[in-house]
C-alpha positions in Angstrom: 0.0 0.0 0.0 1.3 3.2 -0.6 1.1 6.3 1.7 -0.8 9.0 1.1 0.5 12.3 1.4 -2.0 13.0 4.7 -0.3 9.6 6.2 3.1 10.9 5.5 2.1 14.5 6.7 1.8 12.8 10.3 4.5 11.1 10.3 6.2 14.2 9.7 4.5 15.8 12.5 5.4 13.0 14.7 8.9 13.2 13.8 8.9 17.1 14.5 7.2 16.3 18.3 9.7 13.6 19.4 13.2 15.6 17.8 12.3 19.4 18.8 12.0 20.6 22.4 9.2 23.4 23.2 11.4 26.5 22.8 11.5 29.4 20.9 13.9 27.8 18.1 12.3 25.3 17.3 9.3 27.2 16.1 10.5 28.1 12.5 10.3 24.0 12.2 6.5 23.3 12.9 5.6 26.4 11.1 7.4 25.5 8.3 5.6 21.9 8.3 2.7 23.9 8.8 2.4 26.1 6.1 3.7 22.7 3.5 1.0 21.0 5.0 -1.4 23.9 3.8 -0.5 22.8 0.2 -2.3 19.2 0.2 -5.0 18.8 -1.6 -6.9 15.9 0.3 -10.7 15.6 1.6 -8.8 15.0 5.5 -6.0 17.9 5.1 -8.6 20.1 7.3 -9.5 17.8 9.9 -5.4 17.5 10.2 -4.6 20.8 10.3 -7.1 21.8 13.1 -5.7 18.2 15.1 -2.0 19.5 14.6 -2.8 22.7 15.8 -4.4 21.7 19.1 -1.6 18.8 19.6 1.2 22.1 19.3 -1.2 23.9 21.9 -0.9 21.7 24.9 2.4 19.9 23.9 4.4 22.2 23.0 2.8 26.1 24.8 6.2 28.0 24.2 6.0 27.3 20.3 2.4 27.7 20.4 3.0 31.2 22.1 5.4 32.1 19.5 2.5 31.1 16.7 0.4 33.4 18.5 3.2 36.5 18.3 3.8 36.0 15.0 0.0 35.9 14.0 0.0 39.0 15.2 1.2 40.1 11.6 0.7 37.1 9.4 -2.9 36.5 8.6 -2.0 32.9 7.8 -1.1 32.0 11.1 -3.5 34.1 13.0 -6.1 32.2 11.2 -4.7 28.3 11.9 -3.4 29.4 15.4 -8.0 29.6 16.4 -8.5 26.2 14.9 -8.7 23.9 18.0 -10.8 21.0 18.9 -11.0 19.1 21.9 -7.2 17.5 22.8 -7.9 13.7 22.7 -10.3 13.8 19.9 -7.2 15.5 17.6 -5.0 13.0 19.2 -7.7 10.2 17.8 -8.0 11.8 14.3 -4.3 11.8 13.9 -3.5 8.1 15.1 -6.6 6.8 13.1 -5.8 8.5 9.7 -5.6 6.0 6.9 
C-alpha cells in the first residue's frame, strides 16, 4: 500500500514532536511543516490541520505562544493558530488517519 500524502504528513509531525524541544527555536520548524501542509489537496487535510494545531497547543505552549506572536502580523497564522478541537479527539484523528 502506498502512503498517502496526509499519512506521510503525520509522520512528519510525529517526527517534529519527538526531535524538537518546546522553545523558541524550534518554532521556524513546525511552522514551516505547517504552512507545507497547507498545500495538500486531500478531503482530510482540514481535519489534520485543526488536530496539529491543538496537539502544538498543549504539547508544545512555548511554540504555540510564538505562533500566536507571530499571527500578530501574518494572517495565515492568525487564522490556523484559532482552529482547535477538543485535545484527545485531535490526538484520535491523527492516530486513526488511513
Amino acid at each position: 500500500m502506498k502512503r498517502t500524502d496526509i499519512q506521510l504528513a503525520v509522520k512528519k509531525f510525529n517526527q517534529l514532536l519527538t526531535i524538537y524541544p518546546d522553545n523558541k527555536d524550534s518554532m521556524f520548524y513546525f511552522l514551516n511543516f505547517l504552512k507545507q501542509f497547507l498545500r495538500i489537496k486531500s478531503p482530510k487535510s482540514e481535519l489534520c490541520l485543526v488536530s496539529f494545531i491543538t496537539i502544538i497547543k498543549h504539547e508544545k505552549p512555548i511554540i504555540f505562544y510564538e505562533f500566536r506572536k507571530r499571527g500578530e502580523y501574518d494572517n495565515v497564522i492568525n487564522f490556523m493558530i484559532h482552529l482547535t478541537v477538543d485535545y484527545e479527539k485531535a490526538k484520535n484523528d491523527i492516530n486513526n488517519v488511513n
